[in-house]
Structure formats: structure tokens, C-alpha cells
N, C-alpha and C positions, 0 to 999 in steps of 0.2 A: 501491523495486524497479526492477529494470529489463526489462522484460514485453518492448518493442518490442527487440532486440537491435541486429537486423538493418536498422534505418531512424532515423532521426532527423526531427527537425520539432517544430512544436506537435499534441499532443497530436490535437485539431481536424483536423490536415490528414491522419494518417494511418490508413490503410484497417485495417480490422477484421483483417486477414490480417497486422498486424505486429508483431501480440500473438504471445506464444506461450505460452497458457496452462496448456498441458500441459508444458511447459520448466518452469518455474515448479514445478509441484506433484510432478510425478518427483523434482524437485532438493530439495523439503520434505521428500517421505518417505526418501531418501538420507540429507538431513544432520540433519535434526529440529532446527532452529532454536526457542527456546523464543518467538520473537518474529519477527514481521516488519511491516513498515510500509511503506506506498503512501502517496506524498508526487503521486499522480496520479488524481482521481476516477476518468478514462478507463480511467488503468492496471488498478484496482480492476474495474472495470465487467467490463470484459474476462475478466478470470480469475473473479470472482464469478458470471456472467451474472446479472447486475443492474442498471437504467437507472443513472446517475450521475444523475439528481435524487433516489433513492431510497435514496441510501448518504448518511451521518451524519459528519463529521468524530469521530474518536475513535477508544475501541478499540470493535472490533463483537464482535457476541452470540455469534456460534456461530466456532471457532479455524478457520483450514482447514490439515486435515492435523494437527490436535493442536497447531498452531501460534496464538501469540498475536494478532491479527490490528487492527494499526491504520490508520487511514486518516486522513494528516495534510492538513493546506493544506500546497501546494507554495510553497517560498522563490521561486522566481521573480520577477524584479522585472515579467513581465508578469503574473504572479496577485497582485500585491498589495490590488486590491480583493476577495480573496475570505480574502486574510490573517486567521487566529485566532491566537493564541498559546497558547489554553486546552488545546488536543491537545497541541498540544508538549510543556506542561507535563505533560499529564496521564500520558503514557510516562514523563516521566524519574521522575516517580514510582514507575509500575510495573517500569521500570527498577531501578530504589535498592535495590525491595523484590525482586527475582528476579534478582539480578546471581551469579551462581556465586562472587564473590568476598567477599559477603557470608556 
């Protein structure tokens, strides 16, 4: 996703006010995406109000907005010590099985 629109940086540097997590959830109930993925604890954090050491790699329990709701390790070559590959995989799954083209 991309939560901070309006600013750039690491994640770390920017201020609470560069989220916008109401952008975000308007634009879910508009378009009803059957999935969406945060590849940013931060970003997660933000729109959930929930610490990021309290959010799980994966998909999470409850959808927001009827939405599927996963929260990946970010590709980044400066997140690579925090690299899984088990989420990634674990969407393309759920992907495979919920794709409209199936």
C-alpha cells in the first residue's frame, strides 16, 4: 500500500501525520478490493492503530472493510534482515484460490 502519499523517506523518519489512514479506507469501501497487502509494519500500524511489534507477518484475523488483509516483509534491500518468504508465499496461495479468473 501506499498510506504516506504525500512524503517519502524510511518509514522511521516519517511523522505520524504522513499516513493517511482515512484515504486508505474511503478508497476500500469505493472500490472493495477482495485483498490488500502492506509490505510496511509502519504503514500497517498507522491505518490499524496498532504498535508494529504487535502485528504478525501474514494474513491478519479480522479483513478491514470486508477486505482481505495481509501484512508482508517489505523487499527492501535495507529490510533484509527482517526478510520471510513464508507470507509471500502464503498470499500467492490465497491468491490462486480467490483470483476472479479462476
Amino acid at each position: 500500500t501506499d498510506v504516506a502519499k504525500r512524503h517519502s523517506g524510511l518509514d522511521s523518519s516519517l511523522p505520524s501525520a504522513a499516513f493517511e489512514p482515512l484515504e486508505l479506507k474511503l478508497k476500500l469501501l469505493e472500490y472493495r478490493p477482495q485483498m490488500l497487502a502492506f509490505t510496511s509494519k509502519r504503514a500497517a500500524s498507522e491505518v490499524l492503530g496498532v504498535s508494529t511489534g504487535r502485528l504478525e507477518y501474514g494474513r491478519q484475523s479480522a479483513p478491514l472493510k470486508d477486505t482481505a488483509l495481509w501484512i508482508l516483509p517489505s523487499t527492501s534491500p535495507l529490510a533484509t534482515n527482517h526478510f520471510q518468504m513464508g507470507p509471500w508465499l502464503e498470499l500467492v496461495t490465497w491468491f490462486d484460490t480467490h483470483s476472479s479468473s479462476n
